[in-house]
C-alpha positions as semicolon CSV with decimal commas, in nm:
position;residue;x (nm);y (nm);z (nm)
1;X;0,948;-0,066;-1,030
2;X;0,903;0,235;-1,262
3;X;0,678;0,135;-1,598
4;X;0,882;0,319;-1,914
5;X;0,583;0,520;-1,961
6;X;0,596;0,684;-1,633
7;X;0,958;0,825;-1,669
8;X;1,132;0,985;-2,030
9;X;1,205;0,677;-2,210
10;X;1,536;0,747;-2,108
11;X;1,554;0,485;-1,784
12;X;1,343;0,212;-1,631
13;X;1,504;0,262;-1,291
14;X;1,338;0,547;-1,174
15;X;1,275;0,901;-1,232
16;X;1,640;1,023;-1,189
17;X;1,919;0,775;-1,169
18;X;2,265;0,876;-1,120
19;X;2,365;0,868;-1,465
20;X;2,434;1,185;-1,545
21;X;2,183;1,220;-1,821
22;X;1,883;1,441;-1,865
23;X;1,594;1,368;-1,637
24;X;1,256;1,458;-1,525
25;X;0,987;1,365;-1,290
26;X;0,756;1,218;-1,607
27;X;0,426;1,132;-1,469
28;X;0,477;1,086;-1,093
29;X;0,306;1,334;-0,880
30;X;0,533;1,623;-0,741
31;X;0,402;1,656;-0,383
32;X;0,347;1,316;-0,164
33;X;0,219;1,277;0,155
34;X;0,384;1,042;0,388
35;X;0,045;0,928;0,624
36;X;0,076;0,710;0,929
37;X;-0,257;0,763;1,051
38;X;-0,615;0,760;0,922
39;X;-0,632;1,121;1,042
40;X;-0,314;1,215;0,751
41;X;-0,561;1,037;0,485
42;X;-0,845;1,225;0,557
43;X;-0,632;1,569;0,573
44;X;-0,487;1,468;0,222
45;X;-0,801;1,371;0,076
46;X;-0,951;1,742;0,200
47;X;-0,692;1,898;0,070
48;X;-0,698;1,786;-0,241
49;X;-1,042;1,817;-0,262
50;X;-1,038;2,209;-0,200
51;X;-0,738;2,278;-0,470
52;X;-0,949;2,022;-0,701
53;X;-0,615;1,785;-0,705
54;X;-0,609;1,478;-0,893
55;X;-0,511;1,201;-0,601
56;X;-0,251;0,887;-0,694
57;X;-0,258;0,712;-0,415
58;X;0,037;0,440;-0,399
59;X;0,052;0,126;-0,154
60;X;0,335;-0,081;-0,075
61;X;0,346;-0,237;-0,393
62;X;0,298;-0,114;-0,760
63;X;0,066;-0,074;-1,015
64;X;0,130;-0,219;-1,355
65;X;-0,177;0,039;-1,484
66;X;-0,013;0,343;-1,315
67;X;-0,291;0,412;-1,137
68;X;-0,061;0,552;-0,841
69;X;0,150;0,816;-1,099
70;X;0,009;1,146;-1,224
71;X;0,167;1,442;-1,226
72;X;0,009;1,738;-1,104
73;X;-0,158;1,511;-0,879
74;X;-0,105;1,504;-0,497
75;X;0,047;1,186;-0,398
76;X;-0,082;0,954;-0,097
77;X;0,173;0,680;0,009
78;X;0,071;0,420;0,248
79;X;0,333;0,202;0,331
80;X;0,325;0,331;0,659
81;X;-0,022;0,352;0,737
82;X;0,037;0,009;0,977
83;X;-0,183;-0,174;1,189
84;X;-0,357;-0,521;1,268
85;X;-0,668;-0,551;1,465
86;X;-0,835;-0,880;1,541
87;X;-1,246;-0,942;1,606
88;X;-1,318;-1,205;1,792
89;X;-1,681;-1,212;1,633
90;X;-1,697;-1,018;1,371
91;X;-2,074;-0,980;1,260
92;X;-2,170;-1,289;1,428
93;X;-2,009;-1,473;1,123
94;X;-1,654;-1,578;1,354
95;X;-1,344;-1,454;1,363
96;X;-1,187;-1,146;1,131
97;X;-0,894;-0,904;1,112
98;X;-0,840;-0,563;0,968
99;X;-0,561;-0,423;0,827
100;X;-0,422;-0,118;0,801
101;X;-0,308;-0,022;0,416
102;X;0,037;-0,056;0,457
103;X;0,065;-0,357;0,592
104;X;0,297;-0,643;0,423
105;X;0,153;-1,010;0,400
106;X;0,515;-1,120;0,569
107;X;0,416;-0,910;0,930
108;X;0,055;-1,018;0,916
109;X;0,100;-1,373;0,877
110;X;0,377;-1,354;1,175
111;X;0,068;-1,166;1,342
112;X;-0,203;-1,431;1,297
113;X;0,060;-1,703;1,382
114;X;0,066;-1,556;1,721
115;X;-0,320;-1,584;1,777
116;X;-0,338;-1,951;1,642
117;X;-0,497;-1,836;1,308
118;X;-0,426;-1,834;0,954
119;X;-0,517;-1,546;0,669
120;X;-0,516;-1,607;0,309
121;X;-0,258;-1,376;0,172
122;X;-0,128;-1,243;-0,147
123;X;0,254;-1,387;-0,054
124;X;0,404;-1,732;0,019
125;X;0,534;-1,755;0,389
126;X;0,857;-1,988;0,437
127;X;0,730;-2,154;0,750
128;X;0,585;-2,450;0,926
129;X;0,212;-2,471;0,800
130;X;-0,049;-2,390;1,109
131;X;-0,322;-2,638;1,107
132;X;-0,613;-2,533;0,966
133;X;-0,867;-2,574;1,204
134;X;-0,919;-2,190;1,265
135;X;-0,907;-2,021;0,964
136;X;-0,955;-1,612;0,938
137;X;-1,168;-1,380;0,703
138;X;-1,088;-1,005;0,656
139;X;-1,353;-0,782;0,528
């Protein structure tokens, strides 16, 4: 979803549609780097820290407050920074997961399913409900 703000008031489909009309980038940021590691996040950060870059950094989702648009900024896009990894005992306090940025409530709960666990989410899975007996934290 592109916020009319972020484009020329011409559109609310994105920067450029296919119209044939004028068009420009508006506020999104003109470089963006793809990372699939925590090693590519660290690397962008740097390098926008040593050409004093603004950094947008954009999830898989959006952000009604445009926090991840800014032109002239470098661009950091998540969605495929994946990854689940479960703790057993996680501080002593039981069991806990962490998640990679990138990942989508869908594939985690399909995760946690596996291990006989459940994680409150920000979506609503279409499923069989797990019984609650276990029930997971992420920090």
């Amino acid at each position: 979803m592109m916020p009319m703000w972020a484009g020329t008031g011409e559109s609310t489909q994105g920067p450029c549609p296919p119209t044939g009309t004028h068009c420009e980038m508006g506020y999104y940021p003109v470089y963006t780097v793809n990372v699939t590691s925590p090693q590519h996040v660290v690397n962008a950060i740097s390098f926008a820290r040593e050409h004093k870059l603004r950094l947008a950094v954009k999830n898989t989702g959006h952000d009604f407050l445009g926090r991840n648009a800014g032109f002239g900024a470098l661009g950091i896009w998540m969605h495929n920074l994946r990854g689940v990894e479960f703790h057993d005992d996680f501080m002593g306090e039981g069991s806990a997961v962490t998640l990679m940025a990138g990942m989508q409530w869908g594939v985690v709960y399909e995760e946690v399913a596996k291990k006989g666990l459940v994680v409150v989410g920000g979506a609503n899975p279409v499923r069989v409900p797990l019984p609650m007996s276990r029930v997971m934290t992420y920090h």
